[in-house]
C-alpha positions as CSV (number, residue, x, y, z in Angstrom):
1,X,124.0,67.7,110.9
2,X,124.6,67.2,114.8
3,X,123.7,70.5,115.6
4,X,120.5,70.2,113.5
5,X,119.6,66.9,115.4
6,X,120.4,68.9,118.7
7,X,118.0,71.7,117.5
8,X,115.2,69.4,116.3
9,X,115.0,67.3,119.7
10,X,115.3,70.6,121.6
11,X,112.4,72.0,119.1
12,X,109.9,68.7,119.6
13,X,111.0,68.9,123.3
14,X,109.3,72.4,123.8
15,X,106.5,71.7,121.4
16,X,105.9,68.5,123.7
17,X,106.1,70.4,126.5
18,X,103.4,72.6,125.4
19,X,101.0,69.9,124.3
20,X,101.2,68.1,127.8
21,X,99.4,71.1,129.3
22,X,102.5,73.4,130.1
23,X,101.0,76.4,129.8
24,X,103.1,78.2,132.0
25,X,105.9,78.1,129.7
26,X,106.6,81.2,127.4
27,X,107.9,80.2,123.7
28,X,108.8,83.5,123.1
29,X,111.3,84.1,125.8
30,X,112.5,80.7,125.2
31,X,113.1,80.8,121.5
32,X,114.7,84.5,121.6
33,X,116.7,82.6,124.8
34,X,117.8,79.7,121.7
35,X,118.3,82.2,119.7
36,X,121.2,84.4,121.6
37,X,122.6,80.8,122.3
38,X,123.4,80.3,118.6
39,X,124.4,83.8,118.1
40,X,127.1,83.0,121.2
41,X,128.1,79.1,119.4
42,X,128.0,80.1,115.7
43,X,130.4,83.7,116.9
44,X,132.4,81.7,119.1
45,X,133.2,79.1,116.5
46,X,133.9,81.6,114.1
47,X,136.3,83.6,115.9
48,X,137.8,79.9,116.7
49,X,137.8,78.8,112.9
50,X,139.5,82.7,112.3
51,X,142.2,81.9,114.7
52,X,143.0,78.6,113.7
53,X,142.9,79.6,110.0
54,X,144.8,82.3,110.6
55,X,148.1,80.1,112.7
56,X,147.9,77.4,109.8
57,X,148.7,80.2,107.4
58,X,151.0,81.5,109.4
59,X,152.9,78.2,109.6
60,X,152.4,77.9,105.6
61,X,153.9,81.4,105.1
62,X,156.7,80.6,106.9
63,X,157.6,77.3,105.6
64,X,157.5,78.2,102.0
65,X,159.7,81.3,103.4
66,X,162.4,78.9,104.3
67,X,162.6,76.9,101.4
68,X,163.9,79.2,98.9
């Protein structure tokens, strides 16, 4: 829900942008720009979650090991 906040004020932000006479401002460059920016977070985060997922099983494994 944060990030979707984030995104929606970033969003009205350009579309204000636009309706105060900023012309000069391509959308397209700047939404393909967003765009490779969540690619980067959302890859990031997963190899993160993969990672950490993958230690906490690790840790599991082992302590099951042990107990028998």
């Amino acid at each position: 829900m944060f990030w979707g906040v984030l995104i929606g004020i970033l969003a009205a932000g350009v579309f204000g942008a636009r309706a105060l006479g900023m012309d000069s401002i391509d959308l397209m460059a700047m939404y393909t720009e967003m765009g490779i920016g969540i690619g980067i977070g959302v890859g990031t985060a997963a190899v993160i979650f993969t990672i950490g997922a993958g230690v906490v099983s690790a840790i599991d494994y082992s302590r099951k090991r042990k107990a028998y």
